[in-house]
C-alpha positions in Angstrom: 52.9 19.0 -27.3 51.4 15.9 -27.5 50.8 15.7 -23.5 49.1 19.1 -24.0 47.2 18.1 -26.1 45.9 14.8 -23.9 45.4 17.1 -21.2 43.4 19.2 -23.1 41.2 16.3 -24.3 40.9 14.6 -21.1 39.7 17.9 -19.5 37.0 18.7 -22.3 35.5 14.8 -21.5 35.6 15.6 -17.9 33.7 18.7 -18.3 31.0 16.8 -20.6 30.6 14.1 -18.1 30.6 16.1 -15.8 28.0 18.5 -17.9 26.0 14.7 -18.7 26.2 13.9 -14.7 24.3 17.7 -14.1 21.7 16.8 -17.0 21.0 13.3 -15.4 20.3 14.7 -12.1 16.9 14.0 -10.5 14.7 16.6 -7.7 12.4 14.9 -6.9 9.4 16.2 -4.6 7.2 13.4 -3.1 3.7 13.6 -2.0 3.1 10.9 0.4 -0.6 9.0 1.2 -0.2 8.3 4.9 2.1 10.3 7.7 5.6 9.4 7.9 5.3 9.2 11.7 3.1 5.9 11.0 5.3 2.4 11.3 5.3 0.6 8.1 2.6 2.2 5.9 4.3 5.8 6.2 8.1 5.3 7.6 9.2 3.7 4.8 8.4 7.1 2.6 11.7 9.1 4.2 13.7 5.9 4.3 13.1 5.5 0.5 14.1 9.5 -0.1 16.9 8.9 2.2 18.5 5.9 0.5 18.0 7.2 -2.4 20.0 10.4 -2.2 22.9 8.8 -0.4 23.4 5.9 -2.9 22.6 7.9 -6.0 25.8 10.7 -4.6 22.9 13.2 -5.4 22.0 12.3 -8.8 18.6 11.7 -7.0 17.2 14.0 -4.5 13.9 13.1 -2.9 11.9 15.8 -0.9 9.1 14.2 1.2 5.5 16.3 1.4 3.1 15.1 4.0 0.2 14.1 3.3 -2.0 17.7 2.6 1.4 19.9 2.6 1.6 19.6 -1.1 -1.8 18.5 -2.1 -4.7 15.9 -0.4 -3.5 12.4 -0.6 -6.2 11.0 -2.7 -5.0 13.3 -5.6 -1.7 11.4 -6.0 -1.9 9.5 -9.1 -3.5 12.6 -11.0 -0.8 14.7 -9.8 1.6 12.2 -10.9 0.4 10.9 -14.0 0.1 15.1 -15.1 3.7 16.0 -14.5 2.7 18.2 -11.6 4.8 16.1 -9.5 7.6 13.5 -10.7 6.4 10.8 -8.1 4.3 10.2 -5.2 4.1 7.3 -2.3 0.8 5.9 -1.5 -1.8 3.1 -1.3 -3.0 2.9 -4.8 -6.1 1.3 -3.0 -7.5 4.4 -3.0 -8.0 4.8 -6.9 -10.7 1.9 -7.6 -13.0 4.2 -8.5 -10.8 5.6 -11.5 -9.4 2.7 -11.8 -10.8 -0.5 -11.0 -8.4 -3.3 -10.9 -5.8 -1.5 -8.7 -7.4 -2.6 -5.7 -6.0 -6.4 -6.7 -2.4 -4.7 -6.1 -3.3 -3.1 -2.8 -5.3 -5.6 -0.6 -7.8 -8.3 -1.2 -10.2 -9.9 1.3 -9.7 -12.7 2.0 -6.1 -13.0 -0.2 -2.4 -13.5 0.1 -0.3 -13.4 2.6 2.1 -10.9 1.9 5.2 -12.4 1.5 2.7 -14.9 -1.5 2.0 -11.5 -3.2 5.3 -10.4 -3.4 6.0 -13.7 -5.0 3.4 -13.3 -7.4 4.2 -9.6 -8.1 8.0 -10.2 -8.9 7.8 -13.5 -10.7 4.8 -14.2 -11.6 2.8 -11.4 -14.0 2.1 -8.5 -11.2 4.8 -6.1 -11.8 3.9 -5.9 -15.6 -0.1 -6.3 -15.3 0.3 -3.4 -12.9 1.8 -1.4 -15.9 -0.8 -2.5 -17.9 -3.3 -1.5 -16.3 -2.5 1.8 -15.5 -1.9 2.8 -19.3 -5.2 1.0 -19.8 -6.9 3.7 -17.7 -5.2 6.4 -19.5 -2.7 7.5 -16.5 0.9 8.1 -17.4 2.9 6.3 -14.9 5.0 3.6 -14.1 4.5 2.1 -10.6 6.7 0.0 -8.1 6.0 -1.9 -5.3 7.6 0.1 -2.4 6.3 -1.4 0.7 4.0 -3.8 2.5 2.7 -4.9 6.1 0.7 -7.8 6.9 -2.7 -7.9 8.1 -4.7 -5.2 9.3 -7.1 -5.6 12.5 -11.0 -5.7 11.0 -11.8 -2.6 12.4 -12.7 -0.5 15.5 -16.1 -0.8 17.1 -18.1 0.8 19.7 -20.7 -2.1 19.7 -19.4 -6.1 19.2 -19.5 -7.7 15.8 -20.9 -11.1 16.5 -23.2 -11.7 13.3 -23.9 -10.3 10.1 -26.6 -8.4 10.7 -24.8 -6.6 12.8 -23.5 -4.6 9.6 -26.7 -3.4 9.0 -27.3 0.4 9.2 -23.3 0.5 10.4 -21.7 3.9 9.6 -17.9 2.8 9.0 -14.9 4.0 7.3 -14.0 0.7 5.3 -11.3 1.4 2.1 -11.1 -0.7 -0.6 -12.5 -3.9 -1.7 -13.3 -4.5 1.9 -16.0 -1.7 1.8 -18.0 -3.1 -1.1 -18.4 -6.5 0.6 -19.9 -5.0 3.7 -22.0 -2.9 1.7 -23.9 -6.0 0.4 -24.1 -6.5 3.8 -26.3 -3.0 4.6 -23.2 -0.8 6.0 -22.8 3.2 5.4 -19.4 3.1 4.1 -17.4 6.0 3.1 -13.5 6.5 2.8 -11.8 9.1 4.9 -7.8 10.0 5.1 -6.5 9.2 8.4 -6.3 12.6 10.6 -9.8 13.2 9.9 -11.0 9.4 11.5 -10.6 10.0 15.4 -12.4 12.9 15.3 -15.3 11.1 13.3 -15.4 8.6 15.7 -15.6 10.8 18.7 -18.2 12.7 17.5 -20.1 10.0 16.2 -20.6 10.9 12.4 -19.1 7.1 11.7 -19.8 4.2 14.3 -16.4 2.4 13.4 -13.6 2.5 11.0 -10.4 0.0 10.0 -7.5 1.7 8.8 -4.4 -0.1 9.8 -2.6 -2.9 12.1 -2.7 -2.2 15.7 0.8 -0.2 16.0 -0.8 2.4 13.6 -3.9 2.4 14.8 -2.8 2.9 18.4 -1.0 5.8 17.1 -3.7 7.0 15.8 -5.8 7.0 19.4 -9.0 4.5 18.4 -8.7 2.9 21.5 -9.9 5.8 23.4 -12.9 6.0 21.5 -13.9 2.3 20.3 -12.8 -0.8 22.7 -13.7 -3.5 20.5 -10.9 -4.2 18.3 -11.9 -7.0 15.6 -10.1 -9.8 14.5 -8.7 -11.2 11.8 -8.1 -8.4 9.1 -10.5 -10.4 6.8 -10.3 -7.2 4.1 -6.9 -6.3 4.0 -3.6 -9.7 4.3 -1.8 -7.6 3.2 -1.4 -3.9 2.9 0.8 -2.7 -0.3 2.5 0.4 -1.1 3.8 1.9 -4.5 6.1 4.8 -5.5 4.5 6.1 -8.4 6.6 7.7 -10.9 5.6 10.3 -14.0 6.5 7.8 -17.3 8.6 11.0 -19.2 10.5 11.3 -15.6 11.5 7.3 -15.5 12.4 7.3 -19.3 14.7 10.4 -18.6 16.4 8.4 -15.5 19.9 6.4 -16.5 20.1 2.7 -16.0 21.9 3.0 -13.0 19.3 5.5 -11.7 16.3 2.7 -12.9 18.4 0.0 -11.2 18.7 1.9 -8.1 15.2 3.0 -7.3 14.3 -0.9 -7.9 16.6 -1.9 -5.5 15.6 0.5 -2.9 12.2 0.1 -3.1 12.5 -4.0 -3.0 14.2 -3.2 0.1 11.5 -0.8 1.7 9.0 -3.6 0.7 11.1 -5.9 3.1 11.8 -3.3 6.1 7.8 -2.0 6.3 6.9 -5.9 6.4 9.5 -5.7 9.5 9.1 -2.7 11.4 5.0 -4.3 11.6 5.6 -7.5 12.4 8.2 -6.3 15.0 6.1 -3.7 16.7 2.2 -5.0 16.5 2.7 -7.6 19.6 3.4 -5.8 21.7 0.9 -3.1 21.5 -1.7 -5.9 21.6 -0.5 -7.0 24.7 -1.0 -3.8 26.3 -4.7 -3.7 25.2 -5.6 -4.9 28.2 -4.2 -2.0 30.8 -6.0 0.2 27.9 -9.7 -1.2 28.3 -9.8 -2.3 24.8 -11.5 -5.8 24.1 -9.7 -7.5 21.0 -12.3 -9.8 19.7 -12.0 -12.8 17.2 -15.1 -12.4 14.2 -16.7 -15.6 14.8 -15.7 -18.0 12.5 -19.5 -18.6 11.1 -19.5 -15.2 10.3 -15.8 -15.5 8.2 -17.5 -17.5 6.2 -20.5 -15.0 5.3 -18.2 -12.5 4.8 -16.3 -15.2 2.3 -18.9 -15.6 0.3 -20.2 -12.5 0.0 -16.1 -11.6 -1.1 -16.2 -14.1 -3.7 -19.9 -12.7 -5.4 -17.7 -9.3 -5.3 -14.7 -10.3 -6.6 -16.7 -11.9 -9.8 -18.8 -8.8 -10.0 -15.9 -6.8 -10.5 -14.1 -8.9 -13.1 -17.4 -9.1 -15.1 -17.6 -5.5 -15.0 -13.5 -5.3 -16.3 -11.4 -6.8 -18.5 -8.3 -5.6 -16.5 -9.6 -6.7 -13.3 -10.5 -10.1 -14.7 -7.1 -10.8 -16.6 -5.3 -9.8 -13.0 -7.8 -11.9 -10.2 -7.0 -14.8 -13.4 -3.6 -14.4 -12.5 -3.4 -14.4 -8.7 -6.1 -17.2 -9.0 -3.5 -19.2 -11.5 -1.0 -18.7 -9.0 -3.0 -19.8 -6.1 -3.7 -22.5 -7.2 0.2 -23.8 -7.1 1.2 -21.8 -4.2 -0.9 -23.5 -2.0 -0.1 -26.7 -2.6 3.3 -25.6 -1.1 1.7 -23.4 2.0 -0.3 -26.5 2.5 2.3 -28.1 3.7 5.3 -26.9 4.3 4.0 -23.8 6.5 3.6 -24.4 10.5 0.0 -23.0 11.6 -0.2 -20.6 14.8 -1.0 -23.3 17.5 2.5 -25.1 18.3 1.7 -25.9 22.0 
């Protein structure tokens, strides 16, 4: 009777696990910001849905959209922060305009290496200010750092950039930060997604346009359009991605589910960094066979475009609080960090 009655028992808890496992499950669709088919700004978006179905056993199931098969890729946080998607992967660089001290998370002229802002977003104040910022705005969402690759080249040019004033009049696709710097400097910026750039270029309604490092932008065909290929990626160190998650769908995920996405995503953050620094030599090399001049900025002209960053940078935090508190905080952590880059980092030139 009494092993009956166990059986019994232990059958009624494995149907409510079993009932609490089906309530737990996540299904997920994504919306991502950039093509999956691009190294290390888009290829980690599948990676991240695929690790996170296997690990989870299907508690979580990730569908990705490409970018426009859902909805257009600048409409990503709204759609998130709404509940008409759960989450979304993109560059959150896209959203100063709604809200203004994102663009410290996504890429800053003239700022950290990446692997110094991951430092400073995982132990220092970045993963919480991010948080902060966002509710600040008014968008309902909890974001995670879900990828990064280093620098990006400064652009694609029909014509040399060899001094300032050679910004004048330029029409350019120039995202972010970036873009407001070289529009002190007289350029016609404007900010267009990436399958709508070659054709822009070709026909001539933009002159030039950045968007990524060289393995991207190869994919992308620039080359065949623009030879000069600038250097250093003055605007954008370091490019960083986010998953973007709907607040009511995180609070609903278990701790194991919470614990899981972090760990994936801190893991994306290192493979994108890879996959870039693995592929980009290589395509440089072959600039040459290709026609395409890369070009070093002169250095005089760095340090114009330095000091026209820096009257940016305090522009922006003057005109908000959440912009100031967070380029406070890089700042403050600059400030220690280098005296260890200072000296215990080799510099390119070992011959």
């Amino acid at each position: 009777m009494r092993r009956a009655w166990v059986k019994t028992m232990l059958g009624f808890a494995l149907a409510l696990t079993a009932g609490m496992a089906s309530a737990e499950d996540l299904r997920w669709k994504m919306p991502i910001g950039f093509g999956s088919n691009l190294p290390g700004l888009g290829s980690p978006s599948p990676w991240v849905a695929d690790m996170l179905t296997k690990a989870s056993g299907g508690s979580i199931e990730v569908r990705v959209y490409e970018p426009g098969k859902l909805m257009p890729a600048f409409d990503i946080l709204q759609a998130v922060s709404d509940g008409k998607v759960p989450v979304g992967y993109t560059w959150i660089g896209y959203d100063q305009g709604k809200v203004p001290a994102v663009p410290l998370f996504a890429a800053v002229p003239f700022g950290m290496k990446p692997w110094a802002f991951t430092a400073w977003y995982y132990y220092g104040e970045g993963h919480d200010l991010l948080q902060e910022v966002y509710a600040n705005a008014g968008y309902n969402v909890r974001a995670q750092l879900c990828g990064i690759i280093g620098p990006e080249t400064a652009g694609w040019y029909k014509n040399e950039i060899s001094k300032v004033e050679d910004y004048q009049g330029l029409k350019i696709r120039f995202a972010g930060l970036g873009g407001k710097v070289i529009e002190k400097l007289g350029a016609s910026v404007s900010v267009l997604p990436s399958g709508e750039l070659f054709q822009a270029l070709e026909t001539g309604t933009i002159d030039a346009t950045e968007f990524s490092m060289p393995a991207i932008d190869k994919a992308l065909g620039f080359g065949q359009v623009a030879k000069f290929n600038l250097f250093p990626g003055w605007h954008q160190p370091f490019t960083a991605q986010y998953l973007l998650i709907n607040n009511a769908e995180w609070e609903r995920t278990t701790e194991s589910q919470k614990a899981l996405i972090e760990a994936v995503c801190t893991a994306a953050v290192t493979r994108a960094l890879a996959e870039g620094e693995f592929l980009n030599g290589a395509v440089l090399e072959g600039f040459e066979k290709e026609g395409i001049s890369a070009k070093q900025i002169p250095d005089e002209v760095l340090a114009q475009l330095k000091a026209v960053t820096d009257e940016v940078l305090e522009e922006e935090a003057a005109k908000n609080a959440d912009f100031k508190r967070v380029y406070e905080s890089q700042n403050e952590f600059l400030k220690s960090y280098r005296v260890w880059e200072e000296r215990a980092y080799l510099y390119p030139k070992l011959d």
